[in-house]
C-alpha positions in Angstrom: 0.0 0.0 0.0 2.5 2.4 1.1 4.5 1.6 -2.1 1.7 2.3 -4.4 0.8 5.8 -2.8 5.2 6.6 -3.3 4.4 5.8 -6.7 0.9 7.3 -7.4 1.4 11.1 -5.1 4.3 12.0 -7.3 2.4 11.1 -10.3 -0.6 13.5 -9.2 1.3 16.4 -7.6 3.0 16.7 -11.0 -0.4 16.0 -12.5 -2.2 18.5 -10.7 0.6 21.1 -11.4 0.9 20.9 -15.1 -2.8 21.7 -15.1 -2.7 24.7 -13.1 0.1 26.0 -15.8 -2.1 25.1 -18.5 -5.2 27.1 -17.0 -2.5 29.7 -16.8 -1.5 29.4 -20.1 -5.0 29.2 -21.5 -5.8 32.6 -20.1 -2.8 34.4 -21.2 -2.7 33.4 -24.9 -6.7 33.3 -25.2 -6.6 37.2 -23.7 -5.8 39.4 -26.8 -8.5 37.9 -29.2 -11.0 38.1 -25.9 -9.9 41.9 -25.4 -10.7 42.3 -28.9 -13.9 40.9 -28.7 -14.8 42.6 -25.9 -13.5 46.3 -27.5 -16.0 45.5 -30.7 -19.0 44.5 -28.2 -18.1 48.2 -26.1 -18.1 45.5 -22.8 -15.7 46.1 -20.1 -15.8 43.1 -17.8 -14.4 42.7 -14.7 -11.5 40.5 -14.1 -13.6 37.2 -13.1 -15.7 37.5 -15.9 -12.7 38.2 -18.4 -10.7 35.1 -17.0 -14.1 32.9 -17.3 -14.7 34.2 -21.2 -10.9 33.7 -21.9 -11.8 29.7 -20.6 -15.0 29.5 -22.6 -14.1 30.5 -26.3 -15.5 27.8 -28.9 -12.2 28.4 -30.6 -9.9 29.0 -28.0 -5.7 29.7 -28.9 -5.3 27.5 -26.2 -8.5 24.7 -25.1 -8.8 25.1 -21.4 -8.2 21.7 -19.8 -12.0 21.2 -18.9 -12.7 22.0 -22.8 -10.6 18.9 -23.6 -12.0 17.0 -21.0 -15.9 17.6 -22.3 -15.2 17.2 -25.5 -12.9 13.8 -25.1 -16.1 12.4 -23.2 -18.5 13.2 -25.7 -16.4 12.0 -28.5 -15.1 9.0 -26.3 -18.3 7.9 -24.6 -21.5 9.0 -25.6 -20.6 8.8 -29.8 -21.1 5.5 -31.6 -18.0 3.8 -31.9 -18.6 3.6 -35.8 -19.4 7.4 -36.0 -16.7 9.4 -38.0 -16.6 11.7 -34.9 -15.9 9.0 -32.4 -12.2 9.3 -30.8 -12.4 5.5 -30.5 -12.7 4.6 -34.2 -10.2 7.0 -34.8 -7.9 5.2 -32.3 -8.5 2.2 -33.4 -8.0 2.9 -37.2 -4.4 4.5 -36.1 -3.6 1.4 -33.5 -4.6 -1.4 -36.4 -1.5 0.3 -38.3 0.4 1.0 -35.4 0.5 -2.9 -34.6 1.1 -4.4 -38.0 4.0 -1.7 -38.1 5.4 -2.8 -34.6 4.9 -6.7 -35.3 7.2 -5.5 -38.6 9.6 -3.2 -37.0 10.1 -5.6 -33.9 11.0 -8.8 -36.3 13.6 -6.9 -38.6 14.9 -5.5 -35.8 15.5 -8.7 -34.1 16.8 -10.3 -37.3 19.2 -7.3 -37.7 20.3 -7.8 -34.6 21.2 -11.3 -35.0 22.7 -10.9 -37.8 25.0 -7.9 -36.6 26.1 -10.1 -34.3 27.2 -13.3 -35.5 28.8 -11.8 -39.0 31.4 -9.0 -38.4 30.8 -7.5 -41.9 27.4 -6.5 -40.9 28.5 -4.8 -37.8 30.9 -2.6 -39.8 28.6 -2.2 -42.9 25.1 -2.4 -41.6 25.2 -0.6 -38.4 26.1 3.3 -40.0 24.1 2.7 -42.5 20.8 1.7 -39.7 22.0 5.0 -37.6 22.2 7.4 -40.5 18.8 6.4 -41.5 17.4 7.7 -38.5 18.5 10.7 -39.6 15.9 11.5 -42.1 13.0 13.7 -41.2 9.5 10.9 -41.3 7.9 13.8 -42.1 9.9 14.0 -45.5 9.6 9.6 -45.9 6.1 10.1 -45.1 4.0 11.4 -48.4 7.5 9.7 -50.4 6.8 5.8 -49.3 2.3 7.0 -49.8 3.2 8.0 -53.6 5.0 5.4 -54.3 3.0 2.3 -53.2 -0.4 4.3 -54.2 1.2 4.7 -57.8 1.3 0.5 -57.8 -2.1 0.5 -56.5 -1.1 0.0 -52.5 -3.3 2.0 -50.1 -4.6 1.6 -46.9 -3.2 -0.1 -43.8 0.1 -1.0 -45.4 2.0 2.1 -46.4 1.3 3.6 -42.7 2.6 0.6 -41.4 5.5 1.1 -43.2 6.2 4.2 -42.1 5.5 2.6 -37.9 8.2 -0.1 -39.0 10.9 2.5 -39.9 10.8 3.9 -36.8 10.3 1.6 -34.6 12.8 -1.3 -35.8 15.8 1.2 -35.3 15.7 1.0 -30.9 14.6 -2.8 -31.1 17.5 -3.6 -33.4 20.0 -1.6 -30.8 19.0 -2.6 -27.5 18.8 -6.3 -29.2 22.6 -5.6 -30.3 23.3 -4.7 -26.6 21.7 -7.5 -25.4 23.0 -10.5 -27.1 26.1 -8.6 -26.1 25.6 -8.3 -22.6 26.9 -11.8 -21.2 29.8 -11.6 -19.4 33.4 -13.1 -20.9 33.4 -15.5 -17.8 29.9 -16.9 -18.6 31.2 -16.9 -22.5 33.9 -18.5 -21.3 32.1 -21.1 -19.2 30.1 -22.2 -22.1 33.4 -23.1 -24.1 34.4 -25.2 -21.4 31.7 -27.1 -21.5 31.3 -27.4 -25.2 28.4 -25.8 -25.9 27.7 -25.1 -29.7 27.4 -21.8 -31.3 23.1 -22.5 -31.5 23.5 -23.6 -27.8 25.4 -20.4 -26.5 22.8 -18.4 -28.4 19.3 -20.3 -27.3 20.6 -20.9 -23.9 23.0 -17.6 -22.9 23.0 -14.9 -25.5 19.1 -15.0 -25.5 18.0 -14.9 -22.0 20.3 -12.0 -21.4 19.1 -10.1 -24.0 15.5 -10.3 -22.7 15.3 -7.2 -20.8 17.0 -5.0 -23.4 14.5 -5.9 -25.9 11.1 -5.0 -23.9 13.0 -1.9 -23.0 13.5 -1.5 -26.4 9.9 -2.2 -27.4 8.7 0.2 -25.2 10.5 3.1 -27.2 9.3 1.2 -30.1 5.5 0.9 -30.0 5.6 4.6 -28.8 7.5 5.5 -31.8 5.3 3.2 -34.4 2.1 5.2 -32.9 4.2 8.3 -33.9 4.7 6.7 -37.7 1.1 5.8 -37.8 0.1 9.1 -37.3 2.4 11.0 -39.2 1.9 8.8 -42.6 -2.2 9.9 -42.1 -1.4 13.4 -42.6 0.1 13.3 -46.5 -2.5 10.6 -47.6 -5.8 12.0 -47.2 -7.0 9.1 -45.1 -10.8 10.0 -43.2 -10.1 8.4 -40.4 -7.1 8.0 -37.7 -5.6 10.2 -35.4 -3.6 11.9 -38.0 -7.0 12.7 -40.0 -8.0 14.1 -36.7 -5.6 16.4 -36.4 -5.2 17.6 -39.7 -9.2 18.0 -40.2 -9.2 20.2 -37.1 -6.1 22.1 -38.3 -8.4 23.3 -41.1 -11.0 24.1 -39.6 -9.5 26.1 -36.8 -11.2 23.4 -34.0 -8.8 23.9 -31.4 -10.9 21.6 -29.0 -10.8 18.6 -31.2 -7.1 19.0 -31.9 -6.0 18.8 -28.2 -8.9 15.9 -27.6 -7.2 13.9 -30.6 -3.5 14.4 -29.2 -5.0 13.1 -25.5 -6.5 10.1 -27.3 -3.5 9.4 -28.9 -1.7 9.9 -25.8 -3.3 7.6 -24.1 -3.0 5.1 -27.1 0.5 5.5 -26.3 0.3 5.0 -22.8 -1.8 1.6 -23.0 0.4 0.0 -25.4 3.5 1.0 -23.1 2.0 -0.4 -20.5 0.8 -3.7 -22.0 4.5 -4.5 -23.3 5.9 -3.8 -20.1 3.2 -6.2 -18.9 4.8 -8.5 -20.8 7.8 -8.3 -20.2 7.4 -9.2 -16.7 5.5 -12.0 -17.5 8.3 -13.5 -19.4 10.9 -12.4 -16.8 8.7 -14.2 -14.5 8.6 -17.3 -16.7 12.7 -17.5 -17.0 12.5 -17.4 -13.0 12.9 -13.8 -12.7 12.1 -12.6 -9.0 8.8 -10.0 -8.9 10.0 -6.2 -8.2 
């Protein structure tokens, strides 16, 4: 009990603070176009009643956080989940890409890995060439890898999940590098004495030690195929997804449903973080791991 409550007062003194500096924030940038407003309209309000109209624009600079919150219930919760204005069959268009991009990017990383590893020639030729690519804006990939598989009649599901498995095999194919790496020389050493073959020292040593590094890894990873996911909706006109979300909103000046879609996807992020570390510990528990 007590180290739950460590874990969860941090969490919501931090919480609580970062809201009062977004109230704060709300009310300065929403002021000029409300003083404006108010100049036209010959009002002069008092200071409550200026603060509360700064809070209660329809197109505010800045949403106040109760803004967000109404408008992520309504969308959330009392919307049909097939409705083109429902934030859960937006989220769930953008997670069906995010997965099939993170199932992708998870396996070449992995396979990159191993082969890094075993074949020195890949370590010295592949592993620039894997960092430099990370290099390049997504945003410039993006509408590039859309064009080109729409021009050969691929649309859909399949070029966004592209784009999720370019950035999310790059940490999965380093912290897997690390982690077939990470046995000690002794226990390397141990293995040769007892004649272990080269498929034996990787099953059995190589493997297992590598465990952690790669849910660490996948962590970074899902959160960064969301971010692909997202970013590939914007240049290909898709209707639906977070990205369509945000970009419909951008046009239409709706503040409110821009920061509603950002928490959504937010909290996409969060749930898939969670579940792979959830997994993780599961396996750890499997290979005799003691609990935390």
């Amino acid at each position: 009990m007590d180290r739950a409550r460590d874990k969860i007062v941090p969490v919501l003194t931090i919480l609580a603070g970062l809201v009062v500096v977004w109230y704060v924030a709300a009310v300065l940038l929403n002021a000029p176009f409300q003083r404006d407003l108010d100049r036209r309209a010959g009002e002069t309000p008092d200071t409550i009643e200026f603060i509360a109209k700064t809070l209660s624009q329809p197109k505010p600079t800045m949403p106040a956080p109760h803004q967000v919150a109404e408008n992520f219930f309504e969308n959330t919760f009392l919307r049909k989940i097939t409705s083109n204005r429902s934030l859960v069959y937006h989220a769930w268009v953008t997670l069906s890409s995010t997965l099939l991009g993170f199932a992708f990017g998870t396996a070449l990383g992995i396979v990159i890995a191993v082969g890094i590893v075993h074949v020195q020639a890949l370590d010295r030729s592949l592993m620039p060439w894997i960092i430099a690519s990370q290099t390049i804006p997504i945003l410039a990939i993006a509408p590039m890898v859309v064009v080109v598989f729409a021009a050969v009649g691929i649309t859909g599901i399949v070029p966004k999940s592209l784009i999720s498995t370019y950035l999310s095999f790059f940490p999965v194919a380093v912290g897997m590098v690390k982690g077939l790496r990470s046995p000690e020389f002794m226990h390397l050493d141990l293995m040769h004495t007892y004649n272990a073959s080269a498929s034996q020292l990787f099953w059995k040593l190589r493997v297992p030690a590598s465990v952690p590094f790669l849910f660490a890894s996948m962590k970074v990873a899902v959160a960064a195929s969301l971010v692909g996911a997202i970013v590939a909706e914007l240049p290909t006109g898709a209707v639906a997804g977070i990205g369509s979300k945000l970009l419909a909103a951008s046009y239409y000046s709706q503040t409110i449903d821009m920061w509603s879609a950002l928490v959504a996807g937010s909290i996409v992020a969060a749930l898939l973080v969670t579940l792979v570390g959830l997994a993780g510990r599961l396996v750890d528990r499997s290979m005799g791991a003691r609990p935390a």
